[in-house]
C-alpha atoms as a printed R data frame, in Angstrom:
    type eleno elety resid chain resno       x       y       z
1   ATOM     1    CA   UNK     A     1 -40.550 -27.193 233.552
2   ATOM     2    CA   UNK     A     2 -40.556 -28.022 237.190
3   ATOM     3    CA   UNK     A     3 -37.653 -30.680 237.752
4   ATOM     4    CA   UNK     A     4 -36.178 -32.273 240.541
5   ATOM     5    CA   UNK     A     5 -32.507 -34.027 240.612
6   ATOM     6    CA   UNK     A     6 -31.244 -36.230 243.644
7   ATOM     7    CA   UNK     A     7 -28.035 -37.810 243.769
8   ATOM     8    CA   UNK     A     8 -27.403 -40.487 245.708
9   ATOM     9    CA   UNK     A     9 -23.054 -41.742 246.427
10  ATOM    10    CA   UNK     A    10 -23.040 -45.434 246.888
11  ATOM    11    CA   UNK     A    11 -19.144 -46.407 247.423
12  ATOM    12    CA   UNK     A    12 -18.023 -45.610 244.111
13  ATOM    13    CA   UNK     A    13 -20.879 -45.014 242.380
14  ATOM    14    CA   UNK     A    14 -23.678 -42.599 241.836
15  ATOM    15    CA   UNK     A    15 -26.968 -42.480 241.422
16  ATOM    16    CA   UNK     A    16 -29.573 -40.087 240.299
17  ATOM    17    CA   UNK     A    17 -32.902 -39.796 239.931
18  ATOM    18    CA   UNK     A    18 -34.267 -36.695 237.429
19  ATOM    19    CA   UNK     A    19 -38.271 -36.487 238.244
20  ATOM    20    CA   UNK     A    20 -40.375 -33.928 236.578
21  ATOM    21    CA   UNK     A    21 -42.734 -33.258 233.537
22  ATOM    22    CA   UNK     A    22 -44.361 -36.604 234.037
23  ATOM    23    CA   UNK     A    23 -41.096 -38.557 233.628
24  ATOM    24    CA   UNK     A    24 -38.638 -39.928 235.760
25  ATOM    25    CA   UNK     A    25 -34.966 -40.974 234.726
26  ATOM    26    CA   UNK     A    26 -32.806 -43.386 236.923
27  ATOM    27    CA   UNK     A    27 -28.737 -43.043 236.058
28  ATOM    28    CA   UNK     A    28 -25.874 -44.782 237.375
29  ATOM    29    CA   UNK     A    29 -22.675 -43.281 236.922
30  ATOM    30    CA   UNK     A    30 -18.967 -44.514 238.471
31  ATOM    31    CA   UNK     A    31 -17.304 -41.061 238.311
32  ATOM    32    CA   UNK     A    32 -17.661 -36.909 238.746
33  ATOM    33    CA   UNK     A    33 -17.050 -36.429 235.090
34  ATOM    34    CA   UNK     A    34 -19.166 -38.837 233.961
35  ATOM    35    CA   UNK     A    35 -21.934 -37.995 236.242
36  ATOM    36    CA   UNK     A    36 -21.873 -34.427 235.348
37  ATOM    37    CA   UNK     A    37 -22.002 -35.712 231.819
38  ATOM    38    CA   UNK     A    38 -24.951 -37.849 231.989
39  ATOM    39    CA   UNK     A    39 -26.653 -34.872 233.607
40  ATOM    40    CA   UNK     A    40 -25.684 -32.896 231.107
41  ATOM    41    CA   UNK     A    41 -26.870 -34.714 228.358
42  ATOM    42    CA   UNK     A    42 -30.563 -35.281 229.869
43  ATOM    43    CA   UNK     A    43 -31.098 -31.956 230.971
44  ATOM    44    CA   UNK     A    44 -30.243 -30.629 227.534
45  ATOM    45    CA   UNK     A    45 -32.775 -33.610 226.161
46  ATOM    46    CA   UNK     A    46 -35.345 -32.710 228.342
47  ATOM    47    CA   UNK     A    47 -35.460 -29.005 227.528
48  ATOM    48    CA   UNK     A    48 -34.970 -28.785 224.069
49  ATOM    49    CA   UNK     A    49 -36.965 -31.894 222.498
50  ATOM    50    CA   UNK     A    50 -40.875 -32.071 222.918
51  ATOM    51    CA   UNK     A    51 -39.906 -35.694 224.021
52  ATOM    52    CA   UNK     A    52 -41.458 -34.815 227.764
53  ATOM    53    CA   UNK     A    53 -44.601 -32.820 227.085
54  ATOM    54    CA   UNK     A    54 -45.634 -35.288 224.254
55  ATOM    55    CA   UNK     A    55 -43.650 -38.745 223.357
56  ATOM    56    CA   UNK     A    56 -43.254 -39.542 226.910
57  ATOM    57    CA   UNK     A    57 -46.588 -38.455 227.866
58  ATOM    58    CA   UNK     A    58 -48.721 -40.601 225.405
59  ATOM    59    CA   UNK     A    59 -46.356 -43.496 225.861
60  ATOM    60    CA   UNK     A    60 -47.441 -46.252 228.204
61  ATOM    61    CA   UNK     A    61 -44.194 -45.932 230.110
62  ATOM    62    CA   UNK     A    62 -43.385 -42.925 231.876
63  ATOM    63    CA   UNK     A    63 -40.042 -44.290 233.681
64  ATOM    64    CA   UNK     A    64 -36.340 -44.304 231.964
65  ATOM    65    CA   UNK     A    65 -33.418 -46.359 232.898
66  ATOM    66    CA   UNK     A    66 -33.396 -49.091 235.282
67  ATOM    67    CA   UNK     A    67 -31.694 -49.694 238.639
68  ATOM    68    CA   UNK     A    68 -31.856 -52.620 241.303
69  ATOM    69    CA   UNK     A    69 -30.210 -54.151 243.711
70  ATOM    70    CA   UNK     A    70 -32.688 -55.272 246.006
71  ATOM    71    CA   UNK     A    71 -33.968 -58.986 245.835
72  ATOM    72    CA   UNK     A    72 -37.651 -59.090 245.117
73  ATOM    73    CA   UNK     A    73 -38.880 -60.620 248.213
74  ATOM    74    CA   UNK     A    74 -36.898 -57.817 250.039
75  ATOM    75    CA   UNK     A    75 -38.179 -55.338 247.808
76  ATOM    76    CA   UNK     A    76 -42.016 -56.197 248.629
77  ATOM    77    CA   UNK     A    77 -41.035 -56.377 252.162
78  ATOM    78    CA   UNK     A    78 -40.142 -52.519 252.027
79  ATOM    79    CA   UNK     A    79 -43.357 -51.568 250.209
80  ATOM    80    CA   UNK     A    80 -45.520 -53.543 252.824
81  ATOM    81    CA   UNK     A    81 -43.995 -52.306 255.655
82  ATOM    82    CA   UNK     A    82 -43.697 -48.521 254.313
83  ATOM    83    CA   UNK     A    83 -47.575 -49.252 253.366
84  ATOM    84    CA   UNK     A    84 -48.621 -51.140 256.479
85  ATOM    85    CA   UNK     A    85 -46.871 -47.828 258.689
86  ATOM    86    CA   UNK     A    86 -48.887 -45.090 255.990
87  ATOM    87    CA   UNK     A    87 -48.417 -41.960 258.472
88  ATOM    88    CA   UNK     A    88 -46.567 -39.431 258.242
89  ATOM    89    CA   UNK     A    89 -43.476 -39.603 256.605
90  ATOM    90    CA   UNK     A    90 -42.274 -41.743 254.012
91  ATOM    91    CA   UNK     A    91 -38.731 -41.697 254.257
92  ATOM    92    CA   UNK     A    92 -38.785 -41.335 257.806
93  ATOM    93    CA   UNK     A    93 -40.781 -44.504 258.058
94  ATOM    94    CA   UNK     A    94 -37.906 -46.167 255.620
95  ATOM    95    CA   UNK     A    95 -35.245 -45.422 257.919
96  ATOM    96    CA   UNK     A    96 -38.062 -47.029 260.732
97  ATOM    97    CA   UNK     A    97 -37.639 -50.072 258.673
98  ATOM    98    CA   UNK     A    98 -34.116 -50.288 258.595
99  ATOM    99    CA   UNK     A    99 -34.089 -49.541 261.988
100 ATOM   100    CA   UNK     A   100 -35.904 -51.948 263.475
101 ATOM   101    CA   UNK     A   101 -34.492 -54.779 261.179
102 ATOM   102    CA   UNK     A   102 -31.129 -53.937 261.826
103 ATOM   103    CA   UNK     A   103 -29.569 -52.819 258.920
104 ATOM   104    CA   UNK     A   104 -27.610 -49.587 258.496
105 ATOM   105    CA   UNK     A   105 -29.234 -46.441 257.277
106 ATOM   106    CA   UNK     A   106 -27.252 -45.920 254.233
107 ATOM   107    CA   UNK     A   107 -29.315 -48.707 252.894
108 ATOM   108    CA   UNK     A   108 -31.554 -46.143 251.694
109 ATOM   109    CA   UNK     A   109 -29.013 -45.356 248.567
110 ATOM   110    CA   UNK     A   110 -30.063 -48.825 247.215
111 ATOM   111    CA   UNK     A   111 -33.810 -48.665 248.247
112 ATOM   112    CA   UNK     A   112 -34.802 -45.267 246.953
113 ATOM   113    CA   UNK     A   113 -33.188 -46.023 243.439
114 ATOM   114    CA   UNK     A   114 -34.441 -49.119 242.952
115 ATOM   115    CA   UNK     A   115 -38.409 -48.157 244.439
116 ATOM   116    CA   UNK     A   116 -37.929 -45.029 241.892
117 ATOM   117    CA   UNK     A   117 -36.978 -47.231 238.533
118 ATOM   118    CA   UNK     A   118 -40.395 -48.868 239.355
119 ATOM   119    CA   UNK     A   119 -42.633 -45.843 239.496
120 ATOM   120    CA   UNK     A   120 -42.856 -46.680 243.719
121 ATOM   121    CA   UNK     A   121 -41.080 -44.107 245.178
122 ATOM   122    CA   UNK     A   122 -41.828 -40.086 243.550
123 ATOM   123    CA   UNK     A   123 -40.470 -37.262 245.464
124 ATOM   124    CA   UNK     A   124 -40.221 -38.565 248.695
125 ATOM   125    CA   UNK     A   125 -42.997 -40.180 248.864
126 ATOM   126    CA   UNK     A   126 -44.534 -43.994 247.631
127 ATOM   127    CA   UNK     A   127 -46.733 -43.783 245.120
128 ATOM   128    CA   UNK     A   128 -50.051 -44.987 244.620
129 ATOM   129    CA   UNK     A   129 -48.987 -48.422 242.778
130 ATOM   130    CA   UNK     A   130 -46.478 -49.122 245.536
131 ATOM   131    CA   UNK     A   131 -49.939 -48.936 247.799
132 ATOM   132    CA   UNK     A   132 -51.689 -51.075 245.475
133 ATOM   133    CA   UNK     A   133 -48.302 -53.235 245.471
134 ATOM   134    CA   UNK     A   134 -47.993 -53.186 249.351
135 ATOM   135    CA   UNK     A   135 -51.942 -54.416 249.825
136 ATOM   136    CA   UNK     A   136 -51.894 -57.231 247.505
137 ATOM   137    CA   UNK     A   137 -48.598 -58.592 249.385
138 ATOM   138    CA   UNK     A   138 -51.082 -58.016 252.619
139 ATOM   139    CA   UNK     A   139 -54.029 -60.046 251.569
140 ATOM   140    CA   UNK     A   140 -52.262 -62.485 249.807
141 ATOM   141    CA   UNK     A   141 -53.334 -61.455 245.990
142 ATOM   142    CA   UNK     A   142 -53.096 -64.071 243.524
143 ATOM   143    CA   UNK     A   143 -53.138 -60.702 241.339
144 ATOM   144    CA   UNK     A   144 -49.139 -59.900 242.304
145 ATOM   145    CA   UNK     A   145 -47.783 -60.943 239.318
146 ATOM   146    CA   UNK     A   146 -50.398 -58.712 237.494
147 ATOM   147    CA   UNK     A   147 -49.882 -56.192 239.230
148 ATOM   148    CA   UNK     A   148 -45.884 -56.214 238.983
149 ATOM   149    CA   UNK     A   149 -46.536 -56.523 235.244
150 ATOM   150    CA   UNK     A   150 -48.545 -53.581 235.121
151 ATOM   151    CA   UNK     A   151 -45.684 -51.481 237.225
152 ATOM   152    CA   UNK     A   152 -43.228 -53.175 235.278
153 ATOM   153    CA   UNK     A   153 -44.378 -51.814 231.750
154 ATOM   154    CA   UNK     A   154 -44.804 -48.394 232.832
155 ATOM   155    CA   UNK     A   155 -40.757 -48.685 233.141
156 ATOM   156    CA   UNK     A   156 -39.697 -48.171 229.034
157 ATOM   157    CA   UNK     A   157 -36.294 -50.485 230.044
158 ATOM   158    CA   UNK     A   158 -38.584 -52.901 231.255
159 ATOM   159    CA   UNK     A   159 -41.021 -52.734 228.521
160 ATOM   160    CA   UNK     A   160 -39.002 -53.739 225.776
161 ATOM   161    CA   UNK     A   161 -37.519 -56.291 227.371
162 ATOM   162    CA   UNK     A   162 -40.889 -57.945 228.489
163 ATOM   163    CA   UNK     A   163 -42.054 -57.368 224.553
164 ATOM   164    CA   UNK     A   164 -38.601 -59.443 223.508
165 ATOM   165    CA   UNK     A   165 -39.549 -62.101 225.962
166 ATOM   166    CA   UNK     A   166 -43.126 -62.059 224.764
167 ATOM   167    CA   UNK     A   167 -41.831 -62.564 221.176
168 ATOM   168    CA   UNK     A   168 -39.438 -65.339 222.314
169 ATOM   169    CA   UNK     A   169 -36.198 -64.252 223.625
170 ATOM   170    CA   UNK     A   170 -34.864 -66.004 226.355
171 ATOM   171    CA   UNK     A   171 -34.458 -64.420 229.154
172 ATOM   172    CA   UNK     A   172 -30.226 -64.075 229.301
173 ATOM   173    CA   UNK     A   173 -30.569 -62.530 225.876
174 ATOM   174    CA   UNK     A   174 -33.517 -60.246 226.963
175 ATOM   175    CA   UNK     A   175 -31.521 -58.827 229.889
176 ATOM   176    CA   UNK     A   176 -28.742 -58.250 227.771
177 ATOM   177    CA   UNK     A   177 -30.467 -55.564 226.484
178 ATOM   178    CA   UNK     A   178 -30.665 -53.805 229.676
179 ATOM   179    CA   UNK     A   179 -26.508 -53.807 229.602
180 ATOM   180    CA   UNK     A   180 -26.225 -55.218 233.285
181 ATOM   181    CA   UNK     A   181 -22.992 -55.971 233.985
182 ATOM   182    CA   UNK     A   182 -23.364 -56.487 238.315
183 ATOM   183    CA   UNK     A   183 -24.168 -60.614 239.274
184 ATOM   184    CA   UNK     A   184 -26.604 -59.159 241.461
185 ATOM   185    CA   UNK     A   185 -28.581 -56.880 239.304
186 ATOM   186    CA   UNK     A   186 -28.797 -59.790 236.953
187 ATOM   187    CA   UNK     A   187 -30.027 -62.357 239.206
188 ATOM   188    CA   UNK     A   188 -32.787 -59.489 241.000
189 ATOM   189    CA   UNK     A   189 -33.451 -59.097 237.711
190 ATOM   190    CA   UNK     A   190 -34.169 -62.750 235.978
191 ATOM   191    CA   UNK     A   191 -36.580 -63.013 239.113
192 ATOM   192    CA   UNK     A   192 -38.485 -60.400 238.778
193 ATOM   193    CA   UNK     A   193 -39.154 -61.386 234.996
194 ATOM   194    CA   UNK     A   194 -39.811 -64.906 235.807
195 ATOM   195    CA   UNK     A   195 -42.576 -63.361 238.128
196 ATOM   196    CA   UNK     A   196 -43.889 -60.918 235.685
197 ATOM   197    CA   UNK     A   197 -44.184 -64.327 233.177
198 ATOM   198    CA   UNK     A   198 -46.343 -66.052 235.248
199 ATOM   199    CA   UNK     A   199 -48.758 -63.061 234.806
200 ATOM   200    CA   UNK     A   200 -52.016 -63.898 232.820
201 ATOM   201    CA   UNK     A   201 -50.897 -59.935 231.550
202 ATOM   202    CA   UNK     A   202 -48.255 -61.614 230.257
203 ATOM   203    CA   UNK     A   203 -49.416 -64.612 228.927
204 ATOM   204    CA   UNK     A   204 -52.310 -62.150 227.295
205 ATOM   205    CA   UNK     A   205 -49.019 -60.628 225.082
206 ATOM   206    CA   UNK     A   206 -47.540 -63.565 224.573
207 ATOM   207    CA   UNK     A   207 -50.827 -64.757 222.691
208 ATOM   208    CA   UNK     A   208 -50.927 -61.510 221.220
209 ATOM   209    CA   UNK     A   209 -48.052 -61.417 219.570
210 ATOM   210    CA   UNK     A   210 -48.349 -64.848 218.444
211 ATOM   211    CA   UNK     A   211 -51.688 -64.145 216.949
212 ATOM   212    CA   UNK     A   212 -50.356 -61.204 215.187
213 ATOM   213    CA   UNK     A   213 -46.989 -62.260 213.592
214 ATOM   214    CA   UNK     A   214 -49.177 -65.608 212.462
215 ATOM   215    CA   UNK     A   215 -51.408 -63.056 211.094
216 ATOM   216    CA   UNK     A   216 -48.814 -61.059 209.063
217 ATOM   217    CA   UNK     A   217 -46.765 -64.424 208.093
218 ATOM   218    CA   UNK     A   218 -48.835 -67.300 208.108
219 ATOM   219    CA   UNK     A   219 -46.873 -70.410 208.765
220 ATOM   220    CA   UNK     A   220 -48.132 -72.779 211.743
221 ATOM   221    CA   UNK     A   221 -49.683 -71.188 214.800
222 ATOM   222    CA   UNK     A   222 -48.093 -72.460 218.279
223 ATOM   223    CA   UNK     A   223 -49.856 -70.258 221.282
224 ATOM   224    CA   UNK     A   224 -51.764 -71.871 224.399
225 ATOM   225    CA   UNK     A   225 -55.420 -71.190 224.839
226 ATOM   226    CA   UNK     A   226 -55.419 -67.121 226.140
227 ATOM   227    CA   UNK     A   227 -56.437 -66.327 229.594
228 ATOM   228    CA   UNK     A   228 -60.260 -65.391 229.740
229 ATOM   229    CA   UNK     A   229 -59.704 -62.273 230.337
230 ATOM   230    CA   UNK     A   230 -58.222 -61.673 227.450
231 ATOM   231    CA   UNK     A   231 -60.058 -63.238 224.642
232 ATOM   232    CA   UNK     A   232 -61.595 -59.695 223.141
233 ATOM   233    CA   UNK     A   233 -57.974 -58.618 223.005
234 ATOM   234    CA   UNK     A   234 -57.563 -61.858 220.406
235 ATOM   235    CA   UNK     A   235 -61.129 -60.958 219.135
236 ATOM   236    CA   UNK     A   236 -60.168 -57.379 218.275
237 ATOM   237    CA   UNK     A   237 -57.164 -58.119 216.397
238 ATOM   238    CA   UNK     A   238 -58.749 -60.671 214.432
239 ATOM   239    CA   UNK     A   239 -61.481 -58.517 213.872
240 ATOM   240    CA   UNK     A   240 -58.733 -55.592 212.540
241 ATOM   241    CA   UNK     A   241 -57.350 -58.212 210.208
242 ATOM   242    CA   UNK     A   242 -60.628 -59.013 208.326
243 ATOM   243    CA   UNK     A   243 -61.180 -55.446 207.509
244 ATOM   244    CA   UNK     A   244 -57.892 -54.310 206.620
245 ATOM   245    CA   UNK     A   245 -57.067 -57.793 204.600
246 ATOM   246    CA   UNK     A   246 -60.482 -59.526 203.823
247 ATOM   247    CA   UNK     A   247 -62.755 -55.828 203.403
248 ATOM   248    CA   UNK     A   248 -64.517 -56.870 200.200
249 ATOM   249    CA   UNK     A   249 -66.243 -60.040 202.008
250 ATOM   250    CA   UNK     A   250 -66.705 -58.089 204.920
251 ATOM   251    CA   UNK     A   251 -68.835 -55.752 203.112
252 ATOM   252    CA   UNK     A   252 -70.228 -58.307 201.281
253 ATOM   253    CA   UNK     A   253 -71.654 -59.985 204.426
254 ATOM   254    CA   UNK     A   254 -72.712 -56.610 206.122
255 ATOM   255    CA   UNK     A   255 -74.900 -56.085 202.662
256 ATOM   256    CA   UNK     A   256 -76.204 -59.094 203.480
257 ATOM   257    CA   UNK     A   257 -77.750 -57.935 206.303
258 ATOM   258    CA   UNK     A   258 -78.689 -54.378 204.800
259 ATOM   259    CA   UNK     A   259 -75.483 -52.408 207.068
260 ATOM   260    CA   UNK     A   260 -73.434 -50.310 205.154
261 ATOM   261    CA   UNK     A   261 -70.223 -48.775 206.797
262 ATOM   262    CA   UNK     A   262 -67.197 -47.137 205.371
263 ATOM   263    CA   UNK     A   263 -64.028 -49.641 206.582
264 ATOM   264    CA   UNK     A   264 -61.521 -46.598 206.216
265 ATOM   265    CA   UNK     A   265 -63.622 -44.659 209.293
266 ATOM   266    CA   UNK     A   266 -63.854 -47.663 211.582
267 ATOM   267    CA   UNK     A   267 -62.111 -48.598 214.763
268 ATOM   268    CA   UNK     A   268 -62.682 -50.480 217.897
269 ATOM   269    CA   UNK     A   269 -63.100 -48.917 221.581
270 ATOM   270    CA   UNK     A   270 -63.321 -51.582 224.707
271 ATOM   271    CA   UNK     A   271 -66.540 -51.111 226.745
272 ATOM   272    CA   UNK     A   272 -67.432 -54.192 229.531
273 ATOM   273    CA   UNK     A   273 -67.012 -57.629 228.046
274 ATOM   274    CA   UNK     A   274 -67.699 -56.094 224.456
275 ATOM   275    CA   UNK     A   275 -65.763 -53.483 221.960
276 ATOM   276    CA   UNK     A   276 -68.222 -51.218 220.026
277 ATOM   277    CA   UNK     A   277 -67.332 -50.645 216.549
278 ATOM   278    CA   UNK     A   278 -67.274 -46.686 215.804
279 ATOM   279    CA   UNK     A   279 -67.525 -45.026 212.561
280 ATOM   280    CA   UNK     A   280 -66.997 -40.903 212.701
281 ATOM   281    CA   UNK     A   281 -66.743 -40.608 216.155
282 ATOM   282    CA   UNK     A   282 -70.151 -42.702 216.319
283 ATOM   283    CA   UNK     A   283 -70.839 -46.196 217.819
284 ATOM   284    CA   UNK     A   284 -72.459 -47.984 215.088
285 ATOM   285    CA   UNK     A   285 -71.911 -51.882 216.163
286 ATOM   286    CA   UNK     A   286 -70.388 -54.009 218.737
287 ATOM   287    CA   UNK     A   287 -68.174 -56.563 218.637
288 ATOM   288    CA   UNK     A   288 -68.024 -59.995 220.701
289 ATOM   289    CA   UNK     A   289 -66.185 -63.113 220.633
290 ATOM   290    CA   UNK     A   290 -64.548 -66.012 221.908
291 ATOM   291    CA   UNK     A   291 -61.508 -68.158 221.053
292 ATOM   292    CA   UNK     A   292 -61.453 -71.989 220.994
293 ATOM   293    CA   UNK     A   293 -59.091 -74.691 220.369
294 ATOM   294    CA   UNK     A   294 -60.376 -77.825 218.787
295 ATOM   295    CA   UNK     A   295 -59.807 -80.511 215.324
296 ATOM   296    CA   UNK     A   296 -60.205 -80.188 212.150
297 ATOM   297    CA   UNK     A   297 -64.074 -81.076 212.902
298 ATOM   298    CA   UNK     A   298 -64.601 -77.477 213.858
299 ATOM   299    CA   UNK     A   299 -68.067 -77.003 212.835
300 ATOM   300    CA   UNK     A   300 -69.731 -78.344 216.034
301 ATOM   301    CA   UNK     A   301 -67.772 -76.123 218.909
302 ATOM   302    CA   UNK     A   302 -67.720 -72.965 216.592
303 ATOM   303    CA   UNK     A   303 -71.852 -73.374 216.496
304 ATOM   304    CA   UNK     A   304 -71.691 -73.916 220.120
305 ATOM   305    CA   UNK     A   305 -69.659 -70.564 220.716
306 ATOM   306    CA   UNK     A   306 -72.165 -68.417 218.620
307 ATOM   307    CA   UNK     A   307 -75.070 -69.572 220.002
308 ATOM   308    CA   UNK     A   308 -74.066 -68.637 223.348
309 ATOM   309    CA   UNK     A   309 -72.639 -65.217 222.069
310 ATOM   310    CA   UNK     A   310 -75.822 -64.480 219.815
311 ATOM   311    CA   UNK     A   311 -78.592 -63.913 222.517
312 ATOM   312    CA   UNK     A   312 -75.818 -61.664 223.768
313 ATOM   313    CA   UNK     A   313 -75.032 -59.415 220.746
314 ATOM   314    CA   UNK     A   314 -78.548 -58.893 220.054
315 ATOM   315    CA   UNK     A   315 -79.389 -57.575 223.527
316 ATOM   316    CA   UNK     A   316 -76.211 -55.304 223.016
317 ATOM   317    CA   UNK     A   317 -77.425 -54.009 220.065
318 ATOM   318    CA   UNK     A   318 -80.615 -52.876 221.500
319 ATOM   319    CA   UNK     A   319 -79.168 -51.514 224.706
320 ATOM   320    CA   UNK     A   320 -77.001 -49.613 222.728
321 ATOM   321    CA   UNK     A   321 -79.399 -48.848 219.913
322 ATOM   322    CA   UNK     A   322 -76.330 -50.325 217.476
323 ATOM   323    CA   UNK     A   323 -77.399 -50.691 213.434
324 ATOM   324    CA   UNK     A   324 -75.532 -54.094 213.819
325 ATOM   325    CA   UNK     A   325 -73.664 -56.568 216.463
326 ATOM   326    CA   UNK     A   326 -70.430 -59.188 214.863
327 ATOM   327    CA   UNK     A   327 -69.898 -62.168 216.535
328 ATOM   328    CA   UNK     A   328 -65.991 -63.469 215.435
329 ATOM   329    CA   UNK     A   329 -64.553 -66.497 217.032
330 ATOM   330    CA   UNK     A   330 -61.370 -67.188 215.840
331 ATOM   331    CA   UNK     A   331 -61.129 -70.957 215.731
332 ATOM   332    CA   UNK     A   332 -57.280 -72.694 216.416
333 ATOM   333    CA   UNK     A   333 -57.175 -76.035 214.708
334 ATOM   334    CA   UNK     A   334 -54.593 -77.942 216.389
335 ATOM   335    CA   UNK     A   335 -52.461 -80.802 213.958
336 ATOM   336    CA   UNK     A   336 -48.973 -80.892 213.667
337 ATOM   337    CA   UNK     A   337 -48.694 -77.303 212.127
338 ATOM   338    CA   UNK     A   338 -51.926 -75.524 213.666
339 ATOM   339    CA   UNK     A   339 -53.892 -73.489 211.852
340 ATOM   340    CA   UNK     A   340 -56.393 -70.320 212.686
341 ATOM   341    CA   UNK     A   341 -60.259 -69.614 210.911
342 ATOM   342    CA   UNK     A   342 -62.360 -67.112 211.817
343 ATOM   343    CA   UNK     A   343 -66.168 -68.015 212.239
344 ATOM   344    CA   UNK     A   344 -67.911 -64.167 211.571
345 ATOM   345    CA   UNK     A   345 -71.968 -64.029 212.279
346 ATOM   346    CA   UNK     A   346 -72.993 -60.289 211.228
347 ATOM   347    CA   UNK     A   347 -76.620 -59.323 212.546
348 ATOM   348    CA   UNK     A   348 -78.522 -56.300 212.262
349 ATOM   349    CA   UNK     A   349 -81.124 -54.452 214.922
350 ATOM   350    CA   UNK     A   350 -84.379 -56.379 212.647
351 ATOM   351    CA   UNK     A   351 -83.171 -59.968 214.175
352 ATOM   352    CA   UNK     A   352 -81.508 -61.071 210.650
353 ATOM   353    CA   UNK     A   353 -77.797 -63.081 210.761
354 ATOM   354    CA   UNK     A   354 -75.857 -64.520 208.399
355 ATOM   355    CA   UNK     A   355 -72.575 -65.989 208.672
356 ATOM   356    CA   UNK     A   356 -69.026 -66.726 207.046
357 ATOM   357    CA   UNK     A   357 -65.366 -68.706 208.109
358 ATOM   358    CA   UNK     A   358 -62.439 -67.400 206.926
359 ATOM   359    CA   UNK     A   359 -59.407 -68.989 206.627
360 ATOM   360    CA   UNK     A   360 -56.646 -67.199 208.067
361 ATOM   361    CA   UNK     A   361 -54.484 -65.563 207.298
């Protein structure tokens, strides 16, 4: 194992960023002894768990323990300049920053802390998503917030506390969890989450989790309509429901339509604007969808939906040579406690359909 510790004094406090093994750990610590400690206690962790070579490295986020005490705005400013100024070296062209806006080189104890607890800053160097970062602030990307999402989640900190908010938790409670105890680390970081919440990535979990836990409990369903680009996500996981909870009519309505699959073997893998259904390894169907919002008179816009999707599933299934396409649109009756159906169309390669709404869940 290959790792690399910096430490970093800022007036009475310390910071230190571990990098190595595919992970990188931010600390803070206020004294010697408890530095040393901290140290002690991560090195051991790293090299006697398999938590770095396998937990870490399969998880979606890659970075542990957060740090900042940069402002957002001033943190994008960094990463655009440092981006904008891409030769030769990184850190020189920090202190080139610093320089030419005044400010006092030890600035840098802040800056390469807080770049590092966001996956921008490895080893000297920014990163590849502070370049993607530092171009959208350039050409003025309504995809920012996306994009600070998607460098948000990689930190595990940051993660959870974006799932808590996704689920509900305000956002006072959700930083609680991070333990922040500084005004200004509390305030950098309430802005950066209101950012990340104006992400359609985050809106997409939001509905997510909505979907699911109405799913698993029932009750009344309160989400907004999904972004677009995130309707098979919705599609998917009501698809998973009907075979894990409703696999009897399932298989009924596949028989009806001479496919026979085993639900045990069969999962779901993303491809394009469609997810094809694998059994064994195998593709053996596809999957499309759409979600819409409507009354209690449901029948009209549901018809509408398949329709439109139907022309596309069967061209699917022949491009893909697929024994069978599934068209599910789950269907969000709004009242004063909304409810969810599923409308599922099932057709195989000879041109035959037939179709079922479930209630769910």
């Amino acid at each position: 194992m290959d790792l690399s510790i910096r430490i970093i004094q800022e007036s009475d406090e310390y910071q230190v960023i571990i990098e190595g093994d595919g992970v990188t750990r931010i600390l803070k610590a206020r004294s010697i002894n408890e530095l040393m400690s901290s140290l002690n206690n991560e090195i051991r962790d790293l090299l006697t768990t398999r938590e770095s070579s396998d937990t870490l490295r399969s998880s979606t986020c890659t970075l542990r323990g957060w740090y900042i005490r940069l402002p957002v705005a001033k943190l994008l400013e960094i990463v655009t300049f440092l981006v904008r100024n891409r030769q030769g070296d990184d850190t020189e062209n920090l202190m080139k920053y610093l320089d030419s806006h005044g400010l006092s080189r030890s600035n840098y104890r802040v800056i390469i802390p807080t770049l590092s607890a966001l996956g921008l800053w490895k080893q000297g160097r920014i990163t590849r998503e502070a370049e993607e970062l530092g171009k959208a602030v350039i050409d003025g990307a309504q995809e920012l917030p996306n994009i600070l999402y998607r460098i948000a989640t990689r930190n595990c900190a940051l993660k959870e506390v974006i799932d808590r908010l996704a689920e509900g938790l305000s956002i006072n409670d959700a930083i609680k969890l991070l333990g922040l105890t500084r005004r200004d680390e509390i305030n950098y970081t309430s802005n950066l989450l209101e950012i990340i919440m104006s992400s359609d990535e985050f809106k997409c979990l939001q509905y997510s989790k909505t979907l699911e836990n109405y799913l698993k409990s029932g009750g009344c369903f309160i989400a907004l309509e999904p972004p677009r680009n995130c309707v098979l996500n919705q599609v998917i996981t009501v698809f998973n429901y009907l075979m894990n909870s409703k696999g009897f009519y399932m298989m009924s309505i596949l028989s009806d339509v001479d496919v026979t699959i085993n639900l045990n073997l069969v999962s779901t893998q993303l491809s394009d604007e469609h997810a094809l259904i694998i059994q064994g390894g195998k593709p053996v169907g596809a999957l499309i969808g759409d979600v819409i919002t409507t009354n209690n008179n449901y029948a009209p816009r549901a018809r509408e939906a398949v329709d439109r999707l139907e022309p596309i599933a069967t061209r699917i299934i022949k491009a893909n040579n697929l024994l069978f396409s599934m068209i599910v649109v789950p269907i969000v009756i709004g009242d004063e406690c909304p409810k969810v159906k599923a409308y599922v169309m099932v057709g195989n390669k000879m041109g035959d359909w037939i179709a079922r709404v479930f209630d769910l869940p």
